[in-house]
N, C-alpha and C positions, 0 to 999 in steps of 0.2 A: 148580596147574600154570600154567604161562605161556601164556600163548595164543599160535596159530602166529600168526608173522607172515611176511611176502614183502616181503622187501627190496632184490628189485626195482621191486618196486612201490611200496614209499617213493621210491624212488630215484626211481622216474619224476614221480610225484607233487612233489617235492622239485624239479627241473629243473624242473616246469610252469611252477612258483610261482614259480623262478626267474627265465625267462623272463620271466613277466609286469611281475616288477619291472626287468628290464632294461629291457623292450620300456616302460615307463611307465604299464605299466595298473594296477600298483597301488605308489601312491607311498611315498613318504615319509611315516610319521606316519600315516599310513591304519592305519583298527584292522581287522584280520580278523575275520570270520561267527566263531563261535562252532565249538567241533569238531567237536559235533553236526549243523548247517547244513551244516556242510565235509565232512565224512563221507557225510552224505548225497549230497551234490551229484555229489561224485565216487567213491560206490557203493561205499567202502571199510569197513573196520573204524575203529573209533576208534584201537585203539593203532599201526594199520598209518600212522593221518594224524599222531598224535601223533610215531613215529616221523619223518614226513617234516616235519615242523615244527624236530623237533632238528636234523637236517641243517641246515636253513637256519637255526638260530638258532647252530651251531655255525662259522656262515662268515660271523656276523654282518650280516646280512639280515635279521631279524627280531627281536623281543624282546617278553619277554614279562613286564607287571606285573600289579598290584592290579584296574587298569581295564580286561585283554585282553592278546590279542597284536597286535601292531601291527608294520607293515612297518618297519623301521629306519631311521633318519636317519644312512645311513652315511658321508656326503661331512661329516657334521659334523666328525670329526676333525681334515679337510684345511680348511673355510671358514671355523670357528670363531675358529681362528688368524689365518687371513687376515683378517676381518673386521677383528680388533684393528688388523694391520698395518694395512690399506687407511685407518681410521677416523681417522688420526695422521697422514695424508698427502695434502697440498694435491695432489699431482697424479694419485693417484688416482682422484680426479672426471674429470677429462681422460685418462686413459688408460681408464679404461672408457669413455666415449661412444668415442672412436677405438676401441676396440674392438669393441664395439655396431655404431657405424656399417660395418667388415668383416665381421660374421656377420648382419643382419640381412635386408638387402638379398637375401644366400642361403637362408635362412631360408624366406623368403615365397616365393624362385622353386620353391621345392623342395616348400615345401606347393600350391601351384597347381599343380603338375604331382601330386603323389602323395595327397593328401586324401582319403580315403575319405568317404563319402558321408554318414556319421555325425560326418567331424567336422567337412565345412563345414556342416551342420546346428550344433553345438554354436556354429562362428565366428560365424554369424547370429545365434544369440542369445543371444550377448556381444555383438556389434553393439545388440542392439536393446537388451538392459539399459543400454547405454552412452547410446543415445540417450535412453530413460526416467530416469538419474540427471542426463544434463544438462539436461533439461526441467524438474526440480522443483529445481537448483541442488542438488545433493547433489554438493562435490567429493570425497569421500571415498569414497562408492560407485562414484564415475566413474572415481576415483584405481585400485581394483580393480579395475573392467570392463576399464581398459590392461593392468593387470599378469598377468590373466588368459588375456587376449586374446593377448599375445605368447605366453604359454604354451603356449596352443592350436595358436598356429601351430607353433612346436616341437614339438609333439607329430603334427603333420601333417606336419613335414618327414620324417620316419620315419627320421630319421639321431640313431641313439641316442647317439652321445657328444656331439653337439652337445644334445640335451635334458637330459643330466645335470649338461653345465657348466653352461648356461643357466637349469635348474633350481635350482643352488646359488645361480649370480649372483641369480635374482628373489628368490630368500630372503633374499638379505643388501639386496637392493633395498625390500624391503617393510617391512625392519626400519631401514631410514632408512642404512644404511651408506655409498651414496655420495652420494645427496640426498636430500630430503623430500619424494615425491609429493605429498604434499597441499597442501605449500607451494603448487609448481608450478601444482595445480590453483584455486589460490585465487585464482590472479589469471585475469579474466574473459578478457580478449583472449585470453591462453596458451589457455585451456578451450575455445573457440571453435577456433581454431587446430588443438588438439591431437583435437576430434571429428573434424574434416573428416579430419584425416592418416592416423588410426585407420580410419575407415571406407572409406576409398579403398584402403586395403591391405585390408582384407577383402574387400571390392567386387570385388578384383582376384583373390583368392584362389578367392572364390566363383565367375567367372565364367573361372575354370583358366585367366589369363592371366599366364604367369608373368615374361614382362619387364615387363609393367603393374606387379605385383607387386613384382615388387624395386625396380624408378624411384622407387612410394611409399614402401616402405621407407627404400630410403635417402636419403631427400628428411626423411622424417618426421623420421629420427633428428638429420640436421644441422639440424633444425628446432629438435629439443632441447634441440643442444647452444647454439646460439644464444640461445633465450630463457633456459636457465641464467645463461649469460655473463651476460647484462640483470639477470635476478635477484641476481646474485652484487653486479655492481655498484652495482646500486641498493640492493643491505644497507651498502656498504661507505660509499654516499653518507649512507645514512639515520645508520650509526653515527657516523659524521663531524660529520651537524648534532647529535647530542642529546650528544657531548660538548663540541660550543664552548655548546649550552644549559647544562651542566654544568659549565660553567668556573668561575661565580662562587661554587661550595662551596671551590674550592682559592686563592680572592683572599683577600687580607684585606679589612675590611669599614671605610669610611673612617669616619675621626675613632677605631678601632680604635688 
């Protein structure tokens, strides 16, 4: 015999989860507790959680393989695409910083005003990891403690469709699609530069002042877009000298 189940109580069940992953509490690629763990937590039966799991994997939210169920990487269908476009087009780079540079500034005034108490806890120490990678000259983990750190703030600003784009954009960010943080990070002035910018927006977040906030913000980003520019050209100079150093493979070679 089937076991009863209450499919209201999936239902509701099913909206929780929903929510959550709206609201960003549980992300993308995030694997879920086990049925068991889940069942318990939320005092159900298993086939009643099992049932509210279908829901949500039948609205593609969720998915479930070999290694778990894990929350769904649903914006992939819509970035995926775009990443190709973006990655084939010089002004790309330039239209995301202008972009960047209108939402971030709001961003930070919006987590200063609305931060719960847990997540300027979290900004702080992303702050502090950031100060500990640039102290041991780690630009890679430092490259993260930024990419993180904006995160947080998005996830403080409590305005959920600004965290779900901003969410796709640092993905296709960290996977090098519009530039190479770690380039960025490589060069020493930029790393210097780029702690102070970082930490002044948090500093600002933390201490709930949210025109401070957004000034650094959007100070910081045209800060970016600037040392980009510098970087771009100085690739452009460097490729310059090493092919007149490369000229004399295409001469002929005298008394030839």
């Amino acid at each position: 015999m089937e076991p009863v189940r209450n499919p209201k109580l999936a239902d509701s069940i099913a909206e929780h989860l929903e929510q959550l992953i709206l609201e960003g509490a549980l992300r993308p690629g995030e694997r879920l507790a086990s049925e068991r763990e889940m069942a318990e937590k939320f005092e159900i039966s298993r086939p009643c959680l099992r049932e509210a799991l279908e829901i949500l994997q039948s609205r593609g939210l969720i998915e479930t393989t070999k290694s778990g169920t894990h929350v769904a990487r649903f914006m992939a269908p819509l970035t995926e695409p775009l990443a190709a476009l973006l990655q084939s087009s010089e002004q790309a780079l330039i239209d995301y910083l202008e972009y960047r540079n209108l939402i971030e500034g709001e961003a930070a005034r919006l987590a200063a005003l609305r931060a719960t108490e847990f997540e300027i806890e979290a900004i702080q120490k992303c702050m502090n990891r950031m100060r500990a990678a640039h102290e041991i000259d780690d630009p890679t983990a430092e490259a993260e403690a930024d990419a993180d750190l904006h995160m947080l703030i998005y996830e403080a600003s409590h305005n959920i469709v600004l965290l779900h784009i901003m969410r796709a954009f640092s993905d296709m960010l960290r996977r090098g699609v519009f530039y190479n943080r770690h380039h960025l990070y490589s060069h020493q002035g930029f790393r210097d530069q780029l702690l102070t910018q970082h930490l002044a927006i948090g500093e600002a977040i933390v201490a709930r002042e949210p025109d401070r906030a957004a000034e650094a913000a959007t100070r910081h980003m045209r800060a970016t877009a600037e040392n980009l520019k510098q970087m771009r050209e100085e690739d452009v100079r460097v490729a310059r000298v090493l092919r007149r150093m490369g000229r004399g493979e295409l001469l002929a070679r005298r008394g030839s």
